[in-house]
Residue frames as a rotation matrix with the C-alpha (Angstrom) as fourth column:
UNK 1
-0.617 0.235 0.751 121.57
-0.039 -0.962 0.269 82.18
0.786 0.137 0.603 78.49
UNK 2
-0.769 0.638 -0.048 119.99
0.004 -0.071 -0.997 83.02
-0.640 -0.767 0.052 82.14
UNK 3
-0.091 0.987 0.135 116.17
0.987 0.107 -0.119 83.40
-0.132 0.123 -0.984 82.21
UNK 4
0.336 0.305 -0.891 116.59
0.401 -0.902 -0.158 87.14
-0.852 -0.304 -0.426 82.86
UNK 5
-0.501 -0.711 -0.493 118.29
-0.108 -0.514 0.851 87.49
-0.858 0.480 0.181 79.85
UNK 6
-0.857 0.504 0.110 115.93
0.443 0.609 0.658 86.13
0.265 0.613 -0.745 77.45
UNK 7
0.203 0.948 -0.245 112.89
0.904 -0.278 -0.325 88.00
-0.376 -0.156 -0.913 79.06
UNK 8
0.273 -0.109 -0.956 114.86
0.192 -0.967 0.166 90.88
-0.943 -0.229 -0.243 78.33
UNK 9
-0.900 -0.425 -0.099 116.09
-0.099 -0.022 0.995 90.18
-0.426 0.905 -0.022 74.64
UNK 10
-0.727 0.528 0.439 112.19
0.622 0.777 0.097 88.69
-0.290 0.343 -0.893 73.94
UNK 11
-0.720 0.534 0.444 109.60
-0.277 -0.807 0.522 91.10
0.637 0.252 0.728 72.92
UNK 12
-0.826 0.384 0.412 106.63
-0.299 0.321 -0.899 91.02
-0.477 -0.866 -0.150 75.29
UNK 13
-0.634 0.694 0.342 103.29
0.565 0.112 0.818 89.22
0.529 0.711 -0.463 73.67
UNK 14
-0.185 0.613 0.769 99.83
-0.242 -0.786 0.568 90.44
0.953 -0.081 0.294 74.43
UNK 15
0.717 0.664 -0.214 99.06
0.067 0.240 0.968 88.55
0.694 -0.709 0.128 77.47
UNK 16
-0.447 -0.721 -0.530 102.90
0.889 -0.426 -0.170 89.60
-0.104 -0.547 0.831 79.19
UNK 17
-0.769 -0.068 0.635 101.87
0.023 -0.997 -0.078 93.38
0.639 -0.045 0.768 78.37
UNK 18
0.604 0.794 0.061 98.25
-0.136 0.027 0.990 92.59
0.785 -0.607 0.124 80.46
UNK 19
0.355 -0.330 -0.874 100.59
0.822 0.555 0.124 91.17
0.444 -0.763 0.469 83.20
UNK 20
-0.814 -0.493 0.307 102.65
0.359 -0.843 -0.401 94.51
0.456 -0.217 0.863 82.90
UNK 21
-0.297 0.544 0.784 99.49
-0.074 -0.832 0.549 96.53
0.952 0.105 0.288 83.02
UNK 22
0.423 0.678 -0.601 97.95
0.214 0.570 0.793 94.73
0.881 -0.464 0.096 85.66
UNK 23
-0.176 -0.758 -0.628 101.25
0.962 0.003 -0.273 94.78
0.209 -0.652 0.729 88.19
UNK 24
-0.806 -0.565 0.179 101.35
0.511 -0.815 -0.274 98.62
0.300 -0.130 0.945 87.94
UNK 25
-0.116 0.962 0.247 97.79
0.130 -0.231 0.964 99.06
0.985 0.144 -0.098 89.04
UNK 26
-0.776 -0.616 0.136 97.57
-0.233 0.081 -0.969 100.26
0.586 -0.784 -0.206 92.21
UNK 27
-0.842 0.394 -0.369 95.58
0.488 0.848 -0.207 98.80
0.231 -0.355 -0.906 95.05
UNK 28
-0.117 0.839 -0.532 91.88
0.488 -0.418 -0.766 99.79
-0.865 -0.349 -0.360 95.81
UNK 29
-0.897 -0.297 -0.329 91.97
-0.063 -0.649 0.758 101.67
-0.438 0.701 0.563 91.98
UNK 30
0.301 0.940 0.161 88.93
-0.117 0.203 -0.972 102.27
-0.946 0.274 0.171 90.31
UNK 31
-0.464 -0.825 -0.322 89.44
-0.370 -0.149 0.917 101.38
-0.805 0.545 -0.236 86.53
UNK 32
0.580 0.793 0.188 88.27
-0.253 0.394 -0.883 100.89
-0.774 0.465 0.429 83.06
UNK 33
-0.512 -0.743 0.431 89.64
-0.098 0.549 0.830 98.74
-0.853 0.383 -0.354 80.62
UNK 34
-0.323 -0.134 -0.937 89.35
-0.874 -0.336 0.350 99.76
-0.362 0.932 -0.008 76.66
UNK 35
0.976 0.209 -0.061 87.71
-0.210 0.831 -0.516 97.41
-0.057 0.516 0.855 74.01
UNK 36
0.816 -0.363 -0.450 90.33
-0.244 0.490 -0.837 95.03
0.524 0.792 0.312 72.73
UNK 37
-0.105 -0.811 -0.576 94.07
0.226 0.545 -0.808 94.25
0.969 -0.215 0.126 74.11
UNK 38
-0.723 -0.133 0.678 93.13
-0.623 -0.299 -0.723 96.13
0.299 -0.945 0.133 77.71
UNK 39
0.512 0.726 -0.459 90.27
-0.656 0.676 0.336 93.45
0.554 0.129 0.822 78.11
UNK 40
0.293 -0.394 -0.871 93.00
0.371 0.887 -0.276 90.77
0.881 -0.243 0.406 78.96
UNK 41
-0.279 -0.284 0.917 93.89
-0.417 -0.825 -0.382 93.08
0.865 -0.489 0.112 82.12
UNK 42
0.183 0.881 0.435 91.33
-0.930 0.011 0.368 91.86
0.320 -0.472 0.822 83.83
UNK 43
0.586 -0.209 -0.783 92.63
-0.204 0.897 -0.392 88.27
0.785 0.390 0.482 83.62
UNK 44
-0.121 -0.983 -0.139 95.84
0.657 0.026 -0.753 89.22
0.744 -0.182 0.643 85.65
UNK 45
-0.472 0.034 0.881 94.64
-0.587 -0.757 -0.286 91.24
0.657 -0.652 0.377 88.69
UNK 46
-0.768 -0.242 -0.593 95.23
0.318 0.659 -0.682 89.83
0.556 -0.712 -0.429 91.70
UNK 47
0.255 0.954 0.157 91.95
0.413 -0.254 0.875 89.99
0.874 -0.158 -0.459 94.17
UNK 48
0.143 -0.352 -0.925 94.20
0.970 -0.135 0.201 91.19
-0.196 -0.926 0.322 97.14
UNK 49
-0.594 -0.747 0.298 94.70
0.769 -0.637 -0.064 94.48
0.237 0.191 0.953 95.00
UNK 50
-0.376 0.528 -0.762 91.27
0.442 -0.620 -0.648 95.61
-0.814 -0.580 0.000 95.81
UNK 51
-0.961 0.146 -0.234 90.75
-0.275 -0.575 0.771 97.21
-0.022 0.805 0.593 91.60
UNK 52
-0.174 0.936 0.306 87.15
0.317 0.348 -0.882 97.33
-0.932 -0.056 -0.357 90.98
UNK 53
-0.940 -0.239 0.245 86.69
0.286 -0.155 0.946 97.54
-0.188 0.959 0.214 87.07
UNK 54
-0.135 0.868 -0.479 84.21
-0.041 -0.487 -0.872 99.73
-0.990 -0.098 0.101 85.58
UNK 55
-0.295 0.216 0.931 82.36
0.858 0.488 0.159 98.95
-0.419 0.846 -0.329 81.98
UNK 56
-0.964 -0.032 -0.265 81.68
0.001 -0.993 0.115 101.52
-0.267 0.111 0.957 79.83
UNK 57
-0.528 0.835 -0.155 78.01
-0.163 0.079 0.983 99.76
0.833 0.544 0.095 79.24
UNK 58
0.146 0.692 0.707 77.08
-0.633 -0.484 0.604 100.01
0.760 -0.536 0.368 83.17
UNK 59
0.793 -0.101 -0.601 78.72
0.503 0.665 0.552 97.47
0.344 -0.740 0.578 85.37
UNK 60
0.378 -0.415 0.828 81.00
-0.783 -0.620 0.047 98.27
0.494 -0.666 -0.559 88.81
UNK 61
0.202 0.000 0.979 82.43
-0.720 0.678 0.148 95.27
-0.664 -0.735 0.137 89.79
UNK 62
0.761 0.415 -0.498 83.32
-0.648 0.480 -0.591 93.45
-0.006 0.773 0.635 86.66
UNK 63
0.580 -0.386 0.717 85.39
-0.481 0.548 0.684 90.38
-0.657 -0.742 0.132 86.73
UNK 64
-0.630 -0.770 -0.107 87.87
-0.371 0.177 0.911 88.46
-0.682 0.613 -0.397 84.52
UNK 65
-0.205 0.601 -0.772 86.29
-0.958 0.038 0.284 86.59
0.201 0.798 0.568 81.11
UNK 66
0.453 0.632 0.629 83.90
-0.586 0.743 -0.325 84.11
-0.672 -0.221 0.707 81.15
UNK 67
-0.707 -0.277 -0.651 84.39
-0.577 0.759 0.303 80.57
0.410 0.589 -0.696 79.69
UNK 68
-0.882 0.100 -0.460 82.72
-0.030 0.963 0.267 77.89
0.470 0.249 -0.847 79.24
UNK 69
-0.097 0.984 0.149 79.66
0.490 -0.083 0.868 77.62
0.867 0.157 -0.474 81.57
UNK 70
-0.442 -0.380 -0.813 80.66
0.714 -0.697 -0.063 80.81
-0.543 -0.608 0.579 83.43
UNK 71
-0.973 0.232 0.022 79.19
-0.153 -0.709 0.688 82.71
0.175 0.666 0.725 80.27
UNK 72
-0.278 0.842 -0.462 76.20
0.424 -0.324 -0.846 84.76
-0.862 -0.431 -0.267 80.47
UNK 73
-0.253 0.026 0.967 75.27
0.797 -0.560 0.224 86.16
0.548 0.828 0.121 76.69
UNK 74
0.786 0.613 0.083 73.78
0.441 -0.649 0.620 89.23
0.434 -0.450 -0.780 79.49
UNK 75
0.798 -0.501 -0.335 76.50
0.175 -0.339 0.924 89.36
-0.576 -0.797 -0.183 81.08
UNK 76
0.691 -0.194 0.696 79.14
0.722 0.229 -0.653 91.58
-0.033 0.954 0.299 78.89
UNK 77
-0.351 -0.595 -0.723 81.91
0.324 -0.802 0.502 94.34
-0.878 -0.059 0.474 78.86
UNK 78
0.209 0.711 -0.671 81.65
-0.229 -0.632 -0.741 96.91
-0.951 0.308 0.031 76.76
UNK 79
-0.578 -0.722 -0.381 83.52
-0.715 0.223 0.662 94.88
-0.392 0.655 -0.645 73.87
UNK 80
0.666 0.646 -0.372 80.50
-0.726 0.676 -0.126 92.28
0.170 0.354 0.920 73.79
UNK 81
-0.410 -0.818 -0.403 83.07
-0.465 0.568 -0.679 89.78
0.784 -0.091 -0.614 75.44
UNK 82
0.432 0.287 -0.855 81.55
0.404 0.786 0.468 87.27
0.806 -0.548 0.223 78.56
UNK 83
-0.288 -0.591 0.753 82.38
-0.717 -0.388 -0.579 88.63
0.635 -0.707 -0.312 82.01
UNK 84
-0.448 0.165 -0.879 82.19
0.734 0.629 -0.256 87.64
0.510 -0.760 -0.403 85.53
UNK 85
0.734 0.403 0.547 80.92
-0.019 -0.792 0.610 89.08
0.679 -0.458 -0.574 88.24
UNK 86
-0.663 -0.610 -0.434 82.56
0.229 0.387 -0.893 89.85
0.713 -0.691 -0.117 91.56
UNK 87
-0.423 0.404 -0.811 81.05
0.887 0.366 -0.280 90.34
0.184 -0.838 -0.514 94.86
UNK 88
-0.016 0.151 -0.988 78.89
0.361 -0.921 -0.147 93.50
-0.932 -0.360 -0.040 95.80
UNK 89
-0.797 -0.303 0.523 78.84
0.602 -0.466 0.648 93.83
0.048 0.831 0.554 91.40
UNK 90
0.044 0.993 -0.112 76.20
0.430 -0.120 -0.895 96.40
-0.902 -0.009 -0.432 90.54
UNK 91
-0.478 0.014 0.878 74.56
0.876 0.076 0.476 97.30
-0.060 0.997 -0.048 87.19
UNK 92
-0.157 0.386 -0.909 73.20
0.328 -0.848 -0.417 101.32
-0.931 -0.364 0.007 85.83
UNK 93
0.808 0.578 -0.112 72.15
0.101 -0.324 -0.941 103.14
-0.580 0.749 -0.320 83.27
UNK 94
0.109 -0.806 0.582 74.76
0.970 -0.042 -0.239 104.06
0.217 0.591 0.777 80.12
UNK 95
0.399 0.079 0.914 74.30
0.509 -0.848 -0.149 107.14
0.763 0.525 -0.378 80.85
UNK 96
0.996 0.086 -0.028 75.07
0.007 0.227 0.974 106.71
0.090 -0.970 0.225 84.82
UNK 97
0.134 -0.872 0.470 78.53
0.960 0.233 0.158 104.81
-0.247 0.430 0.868 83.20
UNK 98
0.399 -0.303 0.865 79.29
0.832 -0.276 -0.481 108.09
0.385 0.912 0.142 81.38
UNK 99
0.525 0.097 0.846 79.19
-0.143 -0.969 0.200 110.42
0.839 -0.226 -0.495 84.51
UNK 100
0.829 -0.511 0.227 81.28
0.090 0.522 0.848 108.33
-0.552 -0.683 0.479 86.41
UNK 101
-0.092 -0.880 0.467 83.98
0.978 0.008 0.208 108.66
-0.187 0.476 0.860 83.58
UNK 102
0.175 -0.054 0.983 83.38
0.392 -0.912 -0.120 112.14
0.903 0.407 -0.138 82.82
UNK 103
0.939 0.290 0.184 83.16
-0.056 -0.402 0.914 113.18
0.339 -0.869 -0.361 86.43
UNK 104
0.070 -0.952 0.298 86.66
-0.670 -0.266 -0.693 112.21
0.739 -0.151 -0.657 87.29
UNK 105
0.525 0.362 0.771 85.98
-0.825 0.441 0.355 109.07
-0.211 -0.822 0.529 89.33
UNK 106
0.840 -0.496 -0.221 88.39
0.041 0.463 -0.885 106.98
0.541 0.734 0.409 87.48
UNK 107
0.654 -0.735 -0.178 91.69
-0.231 -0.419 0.878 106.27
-0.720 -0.533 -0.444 88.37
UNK 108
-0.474 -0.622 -0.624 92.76
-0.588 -0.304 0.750 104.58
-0.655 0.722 -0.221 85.13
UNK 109
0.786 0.394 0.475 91.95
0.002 0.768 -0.640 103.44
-0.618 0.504 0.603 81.98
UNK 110
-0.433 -0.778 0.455 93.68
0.043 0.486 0.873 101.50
-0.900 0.397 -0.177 79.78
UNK 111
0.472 0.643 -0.603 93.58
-0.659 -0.198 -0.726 102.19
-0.586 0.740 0.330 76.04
UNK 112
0.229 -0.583 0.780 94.76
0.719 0.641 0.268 101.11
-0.657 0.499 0.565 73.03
UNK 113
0.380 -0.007 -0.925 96.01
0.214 -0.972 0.095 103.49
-0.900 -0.234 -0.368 70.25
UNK 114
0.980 -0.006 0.199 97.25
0.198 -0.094 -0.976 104.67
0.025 0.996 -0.091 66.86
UNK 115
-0.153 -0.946 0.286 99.61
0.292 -0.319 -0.902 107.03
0.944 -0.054 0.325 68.06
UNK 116
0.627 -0.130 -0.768 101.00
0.718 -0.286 0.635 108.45
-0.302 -0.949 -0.086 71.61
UNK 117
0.548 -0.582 0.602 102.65
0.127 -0.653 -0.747 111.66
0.827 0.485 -0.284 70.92
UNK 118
-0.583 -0.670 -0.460 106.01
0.639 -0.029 -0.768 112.81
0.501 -0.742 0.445 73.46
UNK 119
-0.865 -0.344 0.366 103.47
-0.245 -0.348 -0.905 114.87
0.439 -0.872 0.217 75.00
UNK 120
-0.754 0.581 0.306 100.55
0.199 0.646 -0.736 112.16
-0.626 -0.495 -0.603 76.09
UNK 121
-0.250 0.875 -0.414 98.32
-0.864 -0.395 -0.313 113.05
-0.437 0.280 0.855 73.41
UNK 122
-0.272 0.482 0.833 95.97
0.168 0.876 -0.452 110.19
-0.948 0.017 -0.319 72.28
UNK 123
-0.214 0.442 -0.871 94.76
-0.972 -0.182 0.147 108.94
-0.094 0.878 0.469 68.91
UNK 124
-0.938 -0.101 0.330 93.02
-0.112 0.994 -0.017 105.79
-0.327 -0.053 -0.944 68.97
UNK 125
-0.067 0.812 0.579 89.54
0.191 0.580 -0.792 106.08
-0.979 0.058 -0.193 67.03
UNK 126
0.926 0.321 0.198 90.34
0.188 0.063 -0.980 107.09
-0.327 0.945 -0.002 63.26
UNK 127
-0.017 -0.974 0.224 93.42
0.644 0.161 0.748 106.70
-0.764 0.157 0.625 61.54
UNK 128
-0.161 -0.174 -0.972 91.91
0.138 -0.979 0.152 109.46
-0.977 -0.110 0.181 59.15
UNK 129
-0.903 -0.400 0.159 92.08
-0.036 0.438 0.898 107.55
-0.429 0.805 -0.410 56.32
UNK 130
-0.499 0.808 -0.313 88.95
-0.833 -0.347 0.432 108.33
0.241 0.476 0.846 53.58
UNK 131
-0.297 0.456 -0.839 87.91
-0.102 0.858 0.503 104.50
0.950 0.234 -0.208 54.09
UNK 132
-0.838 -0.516 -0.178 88.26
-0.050 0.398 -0.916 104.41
0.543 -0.759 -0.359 57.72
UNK 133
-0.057 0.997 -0.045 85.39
0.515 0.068 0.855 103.58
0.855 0.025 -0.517 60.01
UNK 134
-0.321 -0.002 0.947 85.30
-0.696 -0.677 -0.238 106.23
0.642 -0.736 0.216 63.25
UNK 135
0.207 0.424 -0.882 85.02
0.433 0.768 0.471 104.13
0.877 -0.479 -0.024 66.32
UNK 136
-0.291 -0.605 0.741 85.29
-0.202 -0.718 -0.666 106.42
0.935 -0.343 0.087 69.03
UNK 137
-0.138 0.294 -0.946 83.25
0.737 0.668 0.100 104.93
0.661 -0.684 -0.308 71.47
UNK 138
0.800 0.403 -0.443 84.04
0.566 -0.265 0.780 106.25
0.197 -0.876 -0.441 74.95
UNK 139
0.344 -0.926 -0.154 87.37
0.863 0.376 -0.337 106.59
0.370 -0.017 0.929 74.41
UNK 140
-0.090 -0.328 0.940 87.22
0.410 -0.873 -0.265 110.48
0.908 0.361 0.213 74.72
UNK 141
0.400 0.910 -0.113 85.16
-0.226 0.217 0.950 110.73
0.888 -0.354 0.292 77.12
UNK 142
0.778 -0.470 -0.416 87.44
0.628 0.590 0.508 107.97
0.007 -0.657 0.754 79.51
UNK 143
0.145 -0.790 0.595 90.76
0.532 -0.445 -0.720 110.42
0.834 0.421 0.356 77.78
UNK 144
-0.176 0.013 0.984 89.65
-0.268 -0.963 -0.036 113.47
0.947 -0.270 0.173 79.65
UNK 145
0.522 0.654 0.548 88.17
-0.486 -0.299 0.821 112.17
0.700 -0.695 0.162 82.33
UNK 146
0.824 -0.239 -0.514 90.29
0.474 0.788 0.393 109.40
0.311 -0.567 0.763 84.30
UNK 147
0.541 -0.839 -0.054 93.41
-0.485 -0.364 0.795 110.27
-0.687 -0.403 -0.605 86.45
UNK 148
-0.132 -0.973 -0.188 95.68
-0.531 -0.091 0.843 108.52
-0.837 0.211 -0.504 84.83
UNK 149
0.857 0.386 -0.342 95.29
-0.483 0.367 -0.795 106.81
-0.181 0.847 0.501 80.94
UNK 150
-0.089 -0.994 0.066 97.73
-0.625 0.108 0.773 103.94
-0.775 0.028 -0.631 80.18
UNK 151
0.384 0.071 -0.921 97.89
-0.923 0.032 -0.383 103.05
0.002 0.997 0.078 76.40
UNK 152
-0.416 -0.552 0.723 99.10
0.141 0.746 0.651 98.99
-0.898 0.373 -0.232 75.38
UNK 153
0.911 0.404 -0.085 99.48
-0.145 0.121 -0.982 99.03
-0.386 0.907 0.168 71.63
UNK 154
0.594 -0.718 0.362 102.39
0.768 0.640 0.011 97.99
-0.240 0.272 0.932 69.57
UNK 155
0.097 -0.747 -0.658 105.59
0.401 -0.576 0.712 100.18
-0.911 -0.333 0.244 69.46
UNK 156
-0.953 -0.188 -0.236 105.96
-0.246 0.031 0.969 100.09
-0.175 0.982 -0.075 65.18
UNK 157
0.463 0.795 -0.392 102.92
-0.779 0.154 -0.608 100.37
-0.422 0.587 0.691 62.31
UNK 158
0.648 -0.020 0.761 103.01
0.159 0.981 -0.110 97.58
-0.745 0.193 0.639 60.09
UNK 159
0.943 -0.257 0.211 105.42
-0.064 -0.763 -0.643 99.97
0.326 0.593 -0.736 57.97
UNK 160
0.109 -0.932 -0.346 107.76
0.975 0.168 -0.146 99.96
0.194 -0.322 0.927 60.61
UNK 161
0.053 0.157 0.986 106.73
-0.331 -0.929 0.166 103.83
0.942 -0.335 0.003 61.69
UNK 162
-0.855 -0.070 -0.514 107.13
0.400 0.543 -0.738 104.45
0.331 -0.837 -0.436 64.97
UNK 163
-0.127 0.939 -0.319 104.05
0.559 0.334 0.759 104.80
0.820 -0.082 -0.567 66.63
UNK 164
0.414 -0.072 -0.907 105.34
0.714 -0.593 0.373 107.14
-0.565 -0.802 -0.194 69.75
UNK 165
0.284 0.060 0.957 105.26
0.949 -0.157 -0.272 110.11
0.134 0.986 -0.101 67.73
UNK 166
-0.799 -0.504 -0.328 107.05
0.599 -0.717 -0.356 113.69
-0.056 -0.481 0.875 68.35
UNK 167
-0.615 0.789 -0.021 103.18
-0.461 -0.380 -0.802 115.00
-0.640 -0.483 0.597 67.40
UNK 168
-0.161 0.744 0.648 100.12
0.353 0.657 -0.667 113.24
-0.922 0.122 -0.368 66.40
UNK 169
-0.972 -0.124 -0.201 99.70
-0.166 -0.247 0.955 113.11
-0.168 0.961 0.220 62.35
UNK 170
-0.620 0.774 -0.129 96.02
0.576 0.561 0.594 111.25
0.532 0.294 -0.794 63.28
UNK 171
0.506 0.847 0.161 92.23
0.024 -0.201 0.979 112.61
0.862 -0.492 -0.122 64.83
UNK 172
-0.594 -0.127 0.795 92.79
-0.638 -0.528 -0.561 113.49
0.490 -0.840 0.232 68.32
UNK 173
-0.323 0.546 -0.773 91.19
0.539 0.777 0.324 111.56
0.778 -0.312 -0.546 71.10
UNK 174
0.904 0.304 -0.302 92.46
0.428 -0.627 0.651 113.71
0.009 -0.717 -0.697 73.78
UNK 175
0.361 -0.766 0.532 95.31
-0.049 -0.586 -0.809 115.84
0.931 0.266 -0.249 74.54
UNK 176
-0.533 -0.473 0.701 98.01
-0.540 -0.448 -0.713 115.52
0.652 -0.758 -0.017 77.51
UNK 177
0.533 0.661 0.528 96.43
-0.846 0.399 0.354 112.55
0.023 -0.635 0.772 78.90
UNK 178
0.684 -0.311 -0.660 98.80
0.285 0.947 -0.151 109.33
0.671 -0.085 0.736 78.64
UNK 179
0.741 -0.586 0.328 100.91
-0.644 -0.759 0.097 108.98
0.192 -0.283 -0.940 81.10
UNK 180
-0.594 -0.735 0.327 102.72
-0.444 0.638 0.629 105.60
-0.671 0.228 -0.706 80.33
UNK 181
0.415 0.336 -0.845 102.52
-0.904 0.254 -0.343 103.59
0.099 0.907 0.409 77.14
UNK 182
0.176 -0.228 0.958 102.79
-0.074 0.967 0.244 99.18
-0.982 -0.114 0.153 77.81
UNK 183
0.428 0.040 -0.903 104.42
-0.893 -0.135 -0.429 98.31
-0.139 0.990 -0.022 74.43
UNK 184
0.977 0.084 -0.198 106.08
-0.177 0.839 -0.515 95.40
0.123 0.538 0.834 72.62
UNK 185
0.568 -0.755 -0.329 109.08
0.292 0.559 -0.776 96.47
0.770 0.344 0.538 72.81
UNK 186
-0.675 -0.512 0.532 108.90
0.340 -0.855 -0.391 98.62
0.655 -0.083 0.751 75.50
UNK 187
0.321 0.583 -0.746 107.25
0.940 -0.294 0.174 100.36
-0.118 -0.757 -0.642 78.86
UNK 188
-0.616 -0.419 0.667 107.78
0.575 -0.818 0.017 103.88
0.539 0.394 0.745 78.13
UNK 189
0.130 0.583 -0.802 106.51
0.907 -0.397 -0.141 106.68
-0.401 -0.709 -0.580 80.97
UNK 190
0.081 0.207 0.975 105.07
0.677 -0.729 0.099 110.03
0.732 0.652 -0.200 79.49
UNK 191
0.343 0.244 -0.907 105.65
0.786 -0.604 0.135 113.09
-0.515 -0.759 -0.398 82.36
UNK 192
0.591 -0.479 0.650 107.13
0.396 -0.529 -0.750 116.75
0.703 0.700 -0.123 81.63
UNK 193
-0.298 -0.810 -0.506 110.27
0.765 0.115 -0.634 118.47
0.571 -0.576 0.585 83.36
UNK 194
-0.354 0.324 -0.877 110.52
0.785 -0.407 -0.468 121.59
-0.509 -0.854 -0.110 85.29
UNK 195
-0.898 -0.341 -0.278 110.26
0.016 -0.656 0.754 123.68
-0.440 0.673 0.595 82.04
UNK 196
0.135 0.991 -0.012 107.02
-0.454 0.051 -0.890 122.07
-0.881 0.125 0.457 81.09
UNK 197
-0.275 -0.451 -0.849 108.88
-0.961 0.101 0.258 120.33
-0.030 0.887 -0.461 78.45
UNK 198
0.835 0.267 -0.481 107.99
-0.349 0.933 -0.087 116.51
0.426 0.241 0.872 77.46
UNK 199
-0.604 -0.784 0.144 109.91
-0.738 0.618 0.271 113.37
-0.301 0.057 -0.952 78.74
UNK 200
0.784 0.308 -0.539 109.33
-0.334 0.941 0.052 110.09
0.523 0.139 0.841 77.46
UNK 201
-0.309 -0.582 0.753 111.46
-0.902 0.430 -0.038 108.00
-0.301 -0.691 -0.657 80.02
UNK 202
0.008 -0.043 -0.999 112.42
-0.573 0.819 -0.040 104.16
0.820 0.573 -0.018 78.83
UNK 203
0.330 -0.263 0.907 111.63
-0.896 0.214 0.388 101.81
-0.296 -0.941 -0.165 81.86
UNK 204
-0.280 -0.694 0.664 112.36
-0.152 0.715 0.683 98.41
-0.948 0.090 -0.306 80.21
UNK 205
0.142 0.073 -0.987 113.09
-0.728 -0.667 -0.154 97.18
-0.670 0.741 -0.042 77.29
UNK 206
0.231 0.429 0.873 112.32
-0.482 0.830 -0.280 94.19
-0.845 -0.357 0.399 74.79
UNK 207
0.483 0.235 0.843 113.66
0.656 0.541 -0.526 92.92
-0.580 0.808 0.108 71.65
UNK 208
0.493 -0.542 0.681 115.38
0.538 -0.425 -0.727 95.42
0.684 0.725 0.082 71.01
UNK 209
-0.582 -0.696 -0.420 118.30
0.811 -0.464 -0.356 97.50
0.053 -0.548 0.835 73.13
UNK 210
0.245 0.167 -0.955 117.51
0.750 -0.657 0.077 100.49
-0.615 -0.735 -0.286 74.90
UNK 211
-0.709 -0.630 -0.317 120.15
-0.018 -0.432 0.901 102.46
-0.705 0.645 0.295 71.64
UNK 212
-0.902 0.183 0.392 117.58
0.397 0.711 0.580 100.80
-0.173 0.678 -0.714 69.43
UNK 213
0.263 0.801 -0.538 114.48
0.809 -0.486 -0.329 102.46
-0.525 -0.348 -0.776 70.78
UNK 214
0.158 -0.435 -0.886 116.13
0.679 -0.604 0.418 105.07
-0.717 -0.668 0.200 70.57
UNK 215
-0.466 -0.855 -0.228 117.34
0.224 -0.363 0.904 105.26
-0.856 0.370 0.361 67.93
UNK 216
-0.890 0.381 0.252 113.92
0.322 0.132 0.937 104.48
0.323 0.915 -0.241 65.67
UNK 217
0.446 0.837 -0.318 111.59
0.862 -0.498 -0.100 106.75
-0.242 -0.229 -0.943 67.45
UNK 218
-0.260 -0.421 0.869 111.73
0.575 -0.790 -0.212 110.52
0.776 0.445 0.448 66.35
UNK 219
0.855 0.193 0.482 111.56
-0.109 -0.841 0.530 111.48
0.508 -0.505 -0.698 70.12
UNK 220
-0.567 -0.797 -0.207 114.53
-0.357 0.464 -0.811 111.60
0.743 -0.386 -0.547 72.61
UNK 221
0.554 0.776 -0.303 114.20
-0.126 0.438 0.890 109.37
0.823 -0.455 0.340 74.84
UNK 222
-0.059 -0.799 0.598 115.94
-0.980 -0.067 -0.185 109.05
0.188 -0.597 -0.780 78.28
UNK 223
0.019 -0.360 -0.933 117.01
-0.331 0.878 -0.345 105.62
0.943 0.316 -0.102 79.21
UNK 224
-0.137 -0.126 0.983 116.04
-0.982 -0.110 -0.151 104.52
0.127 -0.986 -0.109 82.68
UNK 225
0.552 0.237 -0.800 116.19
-0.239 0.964 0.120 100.69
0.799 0.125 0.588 82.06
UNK 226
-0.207 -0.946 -0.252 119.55
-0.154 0.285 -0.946 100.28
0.966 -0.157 -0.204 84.09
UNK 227
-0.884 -0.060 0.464 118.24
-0.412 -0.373 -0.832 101.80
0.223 -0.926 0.305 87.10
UNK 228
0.541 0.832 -0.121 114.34
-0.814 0.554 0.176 99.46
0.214 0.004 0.977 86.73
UNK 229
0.514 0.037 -0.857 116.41
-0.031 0.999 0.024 96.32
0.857 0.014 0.515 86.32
């Protein structure tokens, strides 16, 4: 079995979807990277692209995670994770951080999510559920406010629901903001046609055939793997 064949039969783990995310960033991008799996982003961005990461607790300039004696307990993303710095970082108020994401100065962030519905709506801080703790954060905030919002969260609940969803059953985050979704099994761009209608457009696919997808999500999907690989 080739290598290409095997990357393509394998599901992607978390630190391949960061790679994904990372690649499709474009150069000179401002960007903020969600608590949890978008974190590892940061890891995998090349310093020739020019991306200057913004924190939602006041830093401009934040850098991949610390280790070892590279850690600063001061020095933190908004996840309470170790950063670096990079050259020229600077630090501001939270409130400073909040008009920079509300303002539209963003070019993406990267979430994580419950659900993605077929037309980019977001649900990623209560599953709704009487027990559940609300963790909205910034998340809304970052929704509305960034150019473009790209989602990495697994494709299937632990059920085996699918998780791209024909419309959101959970809390809102935002509405008509994702416009690609980095998955397990799957890279899946959100856009509509000339009608104003939803696509969801398959760019590659992992672990599971392209028919497959397809076939266990309850949107259609169009199949544009052939023409990616």
């Amino acid at each position: 079995m080739s290598t290409e064949t095997t990357a393509q039969t394998a599901t992607l783990g978390r630190e391949q979807l960061a790679q994904k995310v990372a690649a499709d960033i474009a150069p000179g991008a401002y960007v903020n990277l969600g608590i949890g799996q978008p974190t590892k982003v940061s890891d995998y961005l090349d310093p020739e692209q020019g991306v200057t990461l913004h924190t939602e607790n006041g830093m401009l300039g934040m850098g991949p995670e610390a280790h070892g004696d590279d850690v600063d307990a001061d020095l933190i993303n908004a996840g309470k994770i170790p950063v670096t710095e990079t050259a020229g970082t600077s630090y501001f108020h939270h409130a400073d951080s909040f008009a920079m994401m509300r303002g539209g100065h963003l070019d993406v962030c990267v979430l994580g999510a419950f659900q993605v519905s077929a037309a980019g709506d977001l649900a990623n801080w209560s599953t709704g559920a009487p027990d559940a703790i609300p963790a909205v954060g910034g998340a809304m905030d970052l929704a509305t406010g960034a150019r473009d919002v790209f989602v990495m969260m697994s494709l299937f609940a632990k059920d085996g629901s699918p998780k791209i969803v024909p419309a959101l059953t959970y809390p809102a985050t935002g509405l008509g903001c994702v416009t690609r979704v980095y998955t397990d099994h799957g890279i899946f761009l959100l856009s509509t046609d000339d009608d104003g209608a939803a696509v969801v457009t398959l760019r590659e696919a992992y672990g599971l055939s392209p028919a497959e997808i397809a076939e266990r999500l309850e949107v259609e999907v169009v199949d544009a793997t052939a023409s990616a690989g």
